[in-house]
N, C-alpha and C positions, 0 to 999 in steps of 0.2 A: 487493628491488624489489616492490612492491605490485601488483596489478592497476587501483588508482585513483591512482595517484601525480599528482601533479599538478592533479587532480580538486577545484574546489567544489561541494556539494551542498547542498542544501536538502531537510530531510526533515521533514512533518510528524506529528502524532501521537509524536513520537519521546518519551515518558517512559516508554514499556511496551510490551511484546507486539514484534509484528512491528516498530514504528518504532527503539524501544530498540535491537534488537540487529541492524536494519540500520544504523545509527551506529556503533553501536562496531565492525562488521563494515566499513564506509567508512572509519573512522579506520586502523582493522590494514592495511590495506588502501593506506595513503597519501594518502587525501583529505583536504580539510579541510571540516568540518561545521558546520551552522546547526540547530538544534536548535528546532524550533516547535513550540510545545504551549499547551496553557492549565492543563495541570497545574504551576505554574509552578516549584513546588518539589525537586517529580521531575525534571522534564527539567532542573533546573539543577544539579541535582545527578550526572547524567550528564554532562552539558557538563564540571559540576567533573572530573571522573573522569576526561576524556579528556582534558584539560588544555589547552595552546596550540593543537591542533587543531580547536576547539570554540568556537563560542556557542550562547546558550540567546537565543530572542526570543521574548516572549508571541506569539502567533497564533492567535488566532478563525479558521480556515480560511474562514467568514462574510460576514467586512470586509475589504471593498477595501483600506482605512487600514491594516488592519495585512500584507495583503500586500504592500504595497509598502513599509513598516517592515520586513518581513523581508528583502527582496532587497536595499534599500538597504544594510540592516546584514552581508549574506552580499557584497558587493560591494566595500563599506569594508574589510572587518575582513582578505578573501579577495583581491580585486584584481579577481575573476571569478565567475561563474555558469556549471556546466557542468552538473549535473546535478539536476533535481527529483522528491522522491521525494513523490506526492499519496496518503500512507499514511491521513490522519487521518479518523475514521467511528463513526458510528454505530449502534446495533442498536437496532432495534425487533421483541420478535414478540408478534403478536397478530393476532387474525382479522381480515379484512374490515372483520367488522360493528362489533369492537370497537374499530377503530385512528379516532380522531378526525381528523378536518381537521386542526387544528394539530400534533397529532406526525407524521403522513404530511408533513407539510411542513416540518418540524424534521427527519426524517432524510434528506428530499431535500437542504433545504437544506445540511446538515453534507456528505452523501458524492455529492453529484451537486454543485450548486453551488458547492461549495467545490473540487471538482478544476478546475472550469473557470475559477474566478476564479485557482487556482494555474496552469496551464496559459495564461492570458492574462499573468499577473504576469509571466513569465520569458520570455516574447520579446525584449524589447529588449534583456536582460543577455546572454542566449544568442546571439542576431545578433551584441553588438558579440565576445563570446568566437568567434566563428567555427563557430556550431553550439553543440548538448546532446544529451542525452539524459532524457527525460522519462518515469518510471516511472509509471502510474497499479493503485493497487490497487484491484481489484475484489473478485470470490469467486467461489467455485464455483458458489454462488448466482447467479453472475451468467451463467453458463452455463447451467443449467436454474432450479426453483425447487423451492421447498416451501410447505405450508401452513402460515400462519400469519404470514408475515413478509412482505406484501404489499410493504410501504415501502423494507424493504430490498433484496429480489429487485429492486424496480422499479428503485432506486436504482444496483445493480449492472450490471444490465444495459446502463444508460444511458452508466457509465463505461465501457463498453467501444467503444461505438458513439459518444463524444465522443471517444475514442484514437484511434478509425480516420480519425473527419473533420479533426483535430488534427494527422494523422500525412499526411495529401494535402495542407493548406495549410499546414503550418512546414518539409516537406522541401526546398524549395527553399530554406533559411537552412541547411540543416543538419541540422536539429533531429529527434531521432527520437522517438515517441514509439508508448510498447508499453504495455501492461497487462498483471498476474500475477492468475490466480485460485485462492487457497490456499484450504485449507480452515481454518486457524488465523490466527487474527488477534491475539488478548490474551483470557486466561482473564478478566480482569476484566470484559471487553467483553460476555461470556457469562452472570455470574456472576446478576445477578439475577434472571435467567430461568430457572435452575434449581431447581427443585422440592427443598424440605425431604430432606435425606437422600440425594440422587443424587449422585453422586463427578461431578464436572466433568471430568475425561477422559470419564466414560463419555458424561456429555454432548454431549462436542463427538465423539464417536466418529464414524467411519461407516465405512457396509458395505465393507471393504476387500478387496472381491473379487477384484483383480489382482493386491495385492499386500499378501497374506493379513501378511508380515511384518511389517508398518505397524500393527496392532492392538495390536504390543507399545511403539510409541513412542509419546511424551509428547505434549504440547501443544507443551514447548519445544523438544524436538529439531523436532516440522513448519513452528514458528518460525523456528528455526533455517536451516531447506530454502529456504523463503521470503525469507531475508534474503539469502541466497546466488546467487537468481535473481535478485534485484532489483541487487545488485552486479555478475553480471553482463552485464545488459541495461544498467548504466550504462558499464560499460567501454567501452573500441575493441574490444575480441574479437566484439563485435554491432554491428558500424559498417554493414552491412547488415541489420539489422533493423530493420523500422519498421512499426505497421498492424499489428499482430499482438498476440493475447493467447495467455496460453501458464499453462492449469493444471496448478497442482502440487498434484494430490489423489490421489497412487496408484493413477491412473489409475480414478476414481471413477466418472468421467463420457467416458469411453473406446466404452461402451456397454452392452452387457447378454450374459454371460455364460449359454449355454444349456447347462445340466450335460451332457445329454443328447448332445449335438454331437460331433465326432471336434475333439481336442484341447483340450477341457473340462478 
């Protein structure tokens, strides 16, 4: 017996990185899954993989037109809508002064606007199922920031602070809704922003000062972390969860470690 038995979900972003392997982690699990992506020939080729537990539907996270193509088709295919996972996002890093108007608003529009138009999509299917659970990713970024990725920091932050207001007017249907702030999302998502010659772990590294252990795992084992929390904030086991975001970055952003202090 799974911990999502019973479970339809709606995941986007789902052809790679974190989306990938919270689907196939929902399917082992007993759910059944709707696979949205605009990579169309990856996520369909997952969907192939998981088999009768599985569709694949184009989704621009974008367009209204195709949120409601994906609910419809997760509704038909499933009988029900229980759970949505608002995975799919953008990176931008660049400074300030170099980030233009239109890509500042190209990765709001992708990871701020597209949660909320997912987050509106799945009221009526989650009312008539008697309740959900609505997972919104963020980042760790979305907890502090850094320099250089203006659009996205902004962008993160925002998901956090649409979960909480999200999570005060759908509890009265039921409906719960959390946010995860990982530190891993998808190597690819990363890749063009690394410099000639730099190993991409070492890239997406960080100062792992709590839990020094964590320096020796991958991209995909912290993927893996991530997929795991997100299944289960979808279960019944967090039927009292709601309003809450919850990072998994090894305790990154915990606070500041004083070498010098009793129990350093």
């Amino acid at each position: 017996m799974g911990m999502l038995d019973g479970k339809v979900a709606l995941v986007t972003g789902a052809a790679r990185g974190t989306g990938e392997a919270t689907v196939r982690l929902f399917a082992a699990e007993g759910a059944k899954v709707v696979l949205g992506d605009v990579l169309d020939e990856r996520a369909g080729q997952v969907a192939k993989e998981l088999g009768d537990a599985a569709r694949f539907v184009h989704l621009d996270v974008t367009r209204e037109d195709e949120w409601r193509r994906a609910v419809d088709l997760a509704v038909s295919a499933f009988g029900r809508l229980d759970v949505l996972v608002n995975n799919a996002g953008v990176l931008l890093l660049a400074s300030i002064a170099d980030t233009s108007l239109a890509d500042f608003e190209r990765v709001v529009r992708v990871n701020q606007t597209g949660t909320f138009l997912g987050m509106r999509a799945v009221i009526e299917p989650m009312k008539k199922a008697g309740g959900g659970s609505i997972v919104n990713v963020s980042s760790v970024d979305g907890r502090t920031a850094k320099n250089g990725a203006v659009a996205y920091v902004g962008s993160k932050w925002a998901v956090r602070g649409m979960t909480r207001v999200a999570a005060l007017e759908l509890g009265k249907f039921n409906i719960r809704v959390n946010a995860v702030c990982p530190t891993a999302g998808s190597g690819e998502m990363i890749a063009p922003f690394v410099p000639q010659g730099v190993d991409l772990e070492v890239a997406q590294a960080y100062d792992w000062k709590v839990l020094p252990g964590q320096r020796k795992r991958t991209i995909a084992d912290r993927i893996e972390d991530v997929a795991r929390f997100v299944a289960f904030l979808a279960s019944d086991a967090t039927s009292s969860c709601t309003g809450s975001d919850f990072p998994i970055d090894g305790g990154n952003t915990a606070g500041v470690i004083v070498r010098h202090a009793p129990g350093a």
